[in-house]
N, C-alpha and C positions, 0 to 999 in steps of 0.2 A: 270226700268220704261221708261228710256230712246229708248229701244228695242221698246217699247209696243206704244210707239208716233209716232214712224218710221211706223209702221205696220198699224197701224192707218192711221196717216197722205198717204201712198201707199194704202191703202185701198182706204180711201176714192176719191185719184186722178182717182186710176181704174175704179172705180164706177162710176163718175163722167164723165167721159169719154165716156164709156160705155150706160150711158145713155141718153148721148146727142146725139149721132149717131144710137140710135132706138126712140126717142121721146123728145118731149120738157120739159124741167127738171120740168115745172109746171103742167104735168099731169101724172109722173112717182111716181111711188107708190113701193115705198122698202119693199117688199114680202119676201125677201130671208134674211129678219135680220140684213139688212148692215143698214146704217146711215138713217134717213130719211132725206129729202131734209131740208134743213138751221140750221138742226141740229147742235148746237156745244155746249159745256160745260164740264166740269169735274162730274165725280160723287165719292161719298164717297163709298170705297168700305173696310171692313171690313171684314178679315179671321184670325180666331185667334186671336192673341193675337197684328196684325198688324193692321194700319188704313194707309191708302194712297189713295191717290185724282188720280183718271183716265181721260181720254177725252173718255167716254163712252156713252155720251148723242145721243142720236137718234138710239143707237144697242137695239137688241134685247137679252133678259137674255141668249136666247142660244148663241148667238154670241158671246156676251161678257165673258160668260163663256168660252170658245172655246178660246180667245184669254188669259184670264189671268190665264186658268187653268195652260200651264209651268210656271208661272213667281211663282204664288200662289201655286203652288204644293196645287192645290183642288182635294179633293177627288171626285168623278165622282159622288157618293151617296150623296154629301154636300147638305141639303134645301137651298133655296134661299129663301133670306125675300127682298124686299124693301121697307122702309121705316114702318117695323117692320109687314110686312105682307106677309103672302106667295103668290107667286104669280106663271102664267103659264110662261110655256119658251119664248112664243110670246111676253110676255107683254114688253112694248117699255123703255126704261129707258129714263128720265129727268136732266137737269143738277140738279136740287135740290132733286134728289133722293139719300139715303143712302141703299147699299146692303148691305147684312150679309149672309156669304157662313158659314153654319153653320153644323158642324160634328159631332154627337152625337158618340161616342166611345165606350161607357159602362156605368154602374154605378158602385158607388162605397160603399163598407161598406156592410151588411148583408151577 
């Protein structure tokens, strides 16, 4: 998790950087899935049989995907719900957002 804060926390410096030397941060508009501008919070993210709190507020589901799929060993096929709903890759996450990376494997019995 500790990994995942570093990566984050350089992310966001990059970013931040980056976008003050092409425009002023109050008309920069984060298209490419990184944080949106004043973004910050944890979010609940649930895979399996694990629950743990990220600093994933202002990414977008592909982003975030992308960063916790080594940590979460997710599967590429996993649905995404947020806050018990599926949603697109765009959609922005919130700090009081719960994700569910969820792997349907097979059934069982018959």
């Amino acid at each position: 998790m500790e990994r995942l804060r570093r990566m984050l926390r350089n992310e966001g410096h990059r970013r931040r950087a980056d976008t003050e030397r092409i425009s002023p941060p109050a008309t920069t508009a984060a298209g490419d899935g990184g944080p949106a501008p004043g973004a910050t919070g944890d979010v609940q993210v649930i895979s399996g049989a694990g629950v743990q709190s990220f600093p994933l507020a202002g990414l977008q589901i592909s982003h975030a995907r992308t960063l916790l799929a080594p940590i979460l060993q997710l599967d590429p096929r996993a649905v995404v719900l947020v806050n018990g709903e599926r949603v697109r890759a765009s959609h922005r996450l919130t700090a009081s957002d719960t994700v569910e990376f969820v792997h349907h494997a097979g059934e069982k019995g018959a």
